[in-house]
N, CA, C and O of each residue as an XYZ file, in Angstrom:
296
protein
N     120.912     83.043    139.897
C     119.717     83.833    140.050
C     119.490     84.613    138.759
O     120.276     85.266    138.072
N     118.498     84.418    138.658
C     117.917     85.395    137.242
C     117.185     86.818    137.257
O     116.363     86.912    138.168
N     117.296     87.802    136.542
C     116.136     88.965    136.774
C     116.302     89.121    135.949
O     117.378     89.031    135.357
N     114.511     89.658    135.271
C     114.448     89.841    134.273
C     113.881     91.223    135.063
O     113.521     91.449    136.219
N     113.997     92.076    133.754
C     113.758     93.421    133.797
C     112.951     93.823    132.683
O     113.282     93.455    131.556
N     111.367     94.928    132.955
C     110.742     94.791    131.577
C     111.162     96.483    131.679
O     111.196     97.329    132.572
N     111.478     96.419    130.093
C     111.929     97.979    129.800
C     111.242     98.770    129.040
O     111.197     98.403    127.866
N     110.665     99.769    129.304
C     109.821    100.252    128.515
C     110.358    101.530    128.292
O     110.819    102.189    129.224
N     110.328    102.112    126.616
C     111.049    103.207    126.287
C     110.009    104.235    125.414
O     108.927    103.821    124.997
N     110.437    105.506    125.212
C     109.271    106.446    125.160
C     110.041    107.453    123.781
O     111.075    108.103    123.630
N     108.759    107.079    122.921
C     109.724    108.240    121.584
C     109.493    109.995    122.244
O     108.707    110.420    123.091
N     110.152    110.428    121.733
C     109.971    112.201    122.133
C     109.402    112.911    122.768
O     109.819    113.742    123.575
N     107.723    112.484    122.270
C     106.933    113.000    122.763
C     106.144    112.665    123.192
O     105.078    113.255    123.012
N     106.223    111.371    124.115
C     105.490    111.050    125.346
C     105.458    109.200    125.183
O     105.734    108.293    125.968
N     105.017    109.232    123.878
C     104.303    107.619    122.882
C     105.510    106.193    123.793
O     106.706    106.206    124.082
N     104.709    105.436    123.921
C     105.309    104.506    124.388
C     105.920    103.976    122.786
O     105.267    104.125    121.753
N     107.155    103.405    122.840
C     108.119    102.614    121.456
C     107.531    101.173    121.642
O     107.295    100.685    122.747
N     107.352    100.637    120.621
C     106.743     99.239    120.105
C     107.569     98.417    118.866
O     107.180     98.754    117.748
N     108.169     97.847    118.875
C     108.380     96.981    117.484
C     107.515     96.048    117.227
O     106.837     95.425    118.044
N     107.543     95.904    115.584
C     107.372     94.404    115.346
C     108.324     93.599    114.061
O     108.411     94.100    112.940
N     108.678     92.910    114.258
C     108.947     91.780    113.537
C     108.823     90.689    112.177
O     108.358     89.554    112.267
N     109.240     91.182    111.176
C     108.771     89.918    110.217
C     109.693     89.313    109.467
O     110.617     89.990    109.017
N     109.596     87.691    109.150
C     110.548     87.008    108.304
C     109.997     86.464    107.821
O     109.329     85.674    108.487
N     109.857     86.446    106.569
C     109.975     85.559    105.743
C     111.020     84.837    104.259
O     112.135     85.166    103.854
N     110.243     83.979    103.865
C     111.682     82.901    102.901
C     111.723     83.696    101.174
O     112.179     83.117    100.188
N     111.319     84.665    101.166
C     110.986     85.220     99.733
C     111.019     86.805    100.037
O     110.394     87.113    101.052
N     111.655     87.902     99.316
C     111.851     88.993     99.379
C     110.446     89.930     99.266
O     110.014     90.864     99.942
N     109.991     89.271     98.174
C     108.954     90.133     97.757
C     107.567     89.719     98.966
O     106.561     90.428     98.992
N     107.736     88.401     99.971
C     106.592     88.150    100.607
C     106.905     89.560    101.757
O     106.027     90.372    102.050
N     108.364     89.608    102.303
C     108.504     90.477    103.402
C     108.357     92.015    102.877
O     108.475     92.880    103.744
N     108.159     92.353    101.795
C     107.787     93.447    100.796
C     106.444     93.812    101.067
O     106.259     94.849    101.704
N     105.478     93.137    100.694
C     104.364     93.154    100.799
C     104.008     92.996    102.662
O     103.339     93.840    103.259
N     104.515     91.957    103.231
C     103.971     92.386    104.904
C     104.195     93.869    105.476
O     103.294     94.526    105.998
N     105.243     94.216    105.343
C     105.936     95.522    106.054
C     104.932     96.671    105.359
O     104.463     97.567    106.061
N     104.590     96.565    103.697
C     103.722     97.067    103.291
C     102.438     97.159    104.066
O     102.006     98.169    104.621
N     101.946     96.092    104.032
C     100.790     96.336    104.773
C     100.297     96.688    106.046
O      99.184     97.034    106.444
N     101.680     96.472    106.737
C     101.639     96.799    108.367
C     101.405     98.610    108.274
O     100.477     99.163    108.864
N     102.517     99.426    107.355
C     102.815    100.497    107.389
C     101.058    100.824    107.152
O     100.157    101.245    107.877
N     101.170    100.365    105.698
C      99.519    101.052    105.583
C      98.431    100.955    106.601
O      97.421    101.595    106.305
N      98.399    100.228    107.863
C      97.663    100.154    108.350
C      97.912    100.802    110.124
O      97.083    100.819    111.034
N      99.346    101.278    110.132
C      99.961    101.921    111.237
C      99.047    103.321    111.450
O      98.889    104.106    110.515
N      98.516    103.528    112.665
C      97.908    104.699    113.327
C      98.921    105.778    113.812
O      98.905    107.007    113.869
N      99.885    104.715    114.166
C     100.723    105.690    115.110
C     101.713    106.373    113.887
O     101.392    106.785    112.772
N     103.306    106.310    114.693
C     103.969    107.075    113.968
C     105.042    105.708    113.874
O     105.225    104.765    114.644
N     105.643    106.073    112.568
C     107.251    105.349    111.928
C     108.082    106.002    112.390
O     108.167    107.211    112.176
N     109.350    104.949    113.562
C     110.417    105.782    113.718
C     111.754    105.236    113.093
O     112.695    105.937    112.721
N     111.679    103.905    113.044
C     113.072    103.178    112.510
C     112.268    102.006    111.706
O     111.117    101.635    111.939
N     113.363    101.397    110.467
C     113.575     99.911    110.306
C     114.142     99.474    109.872
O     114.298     99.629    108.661
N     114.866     98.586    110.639
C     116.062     97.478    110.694
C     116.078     96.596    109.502
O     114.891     96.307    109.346
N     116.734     96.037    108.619
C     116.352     95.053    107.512
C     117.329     94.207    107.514
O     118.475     94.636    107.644
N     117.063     92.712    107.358
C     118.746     91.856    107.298
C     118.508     90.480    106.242
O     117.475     89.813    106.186
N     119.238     90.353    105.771
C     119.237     88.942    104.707
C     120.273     87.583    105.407
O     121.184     87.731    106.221
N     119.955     86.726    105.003
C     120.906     85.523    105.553
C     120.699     84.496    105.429
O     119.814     83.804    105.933
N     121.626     84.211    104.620
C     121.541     82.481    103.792
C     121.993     81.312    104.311
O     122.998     81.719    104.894
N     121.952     80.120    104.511
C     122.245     79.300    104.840
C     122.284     77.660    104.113
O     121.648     77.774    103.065
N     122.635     76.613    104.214
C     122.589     75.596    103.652
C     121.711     74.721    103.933
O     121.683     74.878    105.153
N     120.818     73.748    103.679
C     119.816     73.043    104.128
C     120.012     72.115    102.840
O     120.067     72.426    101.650
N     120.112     70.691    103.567
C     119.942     69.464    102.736
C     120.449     69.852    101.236
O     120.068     69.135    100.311
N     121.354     71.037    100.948
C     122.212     70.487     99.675
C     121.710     72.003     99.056
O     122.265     72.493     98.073
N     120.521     72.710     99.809
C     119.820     73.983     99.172
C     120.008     74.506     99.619
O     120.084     74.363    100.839
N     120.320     75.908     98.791
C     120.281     77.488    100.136
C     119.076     78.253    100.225
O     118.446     78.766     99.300
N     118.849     78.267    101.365
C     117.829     78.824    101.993
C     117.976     80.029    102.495
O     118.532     80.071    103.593
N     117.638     81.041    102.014
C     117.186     82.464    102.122
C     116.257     83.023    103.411
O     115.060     82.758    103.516
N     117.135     83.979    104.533
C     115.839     84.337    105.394
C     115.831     85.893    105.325
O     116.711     86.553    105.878
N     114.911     86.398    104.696
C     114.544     87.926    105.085
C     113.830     88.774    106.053
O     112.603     88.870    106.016
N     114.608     89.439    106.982
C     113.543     89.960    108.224
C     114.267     91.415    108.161
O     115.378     91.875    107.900
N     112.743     91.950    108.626
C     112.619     93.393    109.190
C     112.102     93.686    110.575
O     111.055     93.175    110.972
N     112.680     94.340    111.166
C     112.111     95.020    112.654
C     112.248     96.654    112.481
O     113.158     97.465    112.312
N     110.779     96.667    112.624
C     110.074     98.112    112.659
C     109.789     98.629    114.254
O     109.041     98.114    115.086
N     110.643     99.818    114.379
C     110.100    100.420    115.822
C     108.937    101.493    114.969
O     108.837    101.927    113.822
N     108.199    101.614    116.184
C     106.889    102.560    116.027
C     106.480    102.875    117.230
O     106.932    102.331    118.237
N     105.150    104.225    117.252
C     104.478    104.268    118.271
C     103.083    104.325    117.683
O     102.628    104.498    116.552
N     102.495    104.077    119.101
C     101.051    103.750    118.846
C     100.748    105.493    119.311
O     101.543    106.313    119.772
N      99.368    105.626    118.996
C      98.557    106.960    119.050
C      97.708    107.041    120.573
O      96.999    108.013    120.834
């Protein structure tokens, strides 16, 4: 049997918490997204997560860069 459970969590002062997510194969592309998300955030910045991780592919290493940003909306 399965249950899923939806969890919803609340920064300080009332704001429902939201992440989002980005990866991409180049440093400077996930540079510029997170950039532009921020600049365009209403709400408030509370955390962000950042991770690198390489791997082998057909003889090449392949690079993945991701960030997860918690936030709240307004």
């Amino acid at each position: 049997m399965i249950f899923f459970v939806n969890l919803i969590f609340y920064h300080n002062n009332g704001d429902v918490m939201k992440v989002k997510i980005f990866d991409e194969n180049h440093e400077k592309d996930l540079e510029e997204k997170i950039n532009n998300f921020l600049e365009e955030l209403t709400g408030e910045f509370i955390d962000l997560k950042y991770s690198v991780s390489a791997s082998i592919f057909s003889g090449e290493q392949v690079y993945c860069f991701s960030a997860l940003i918690v936030y709240s909306e307004k």
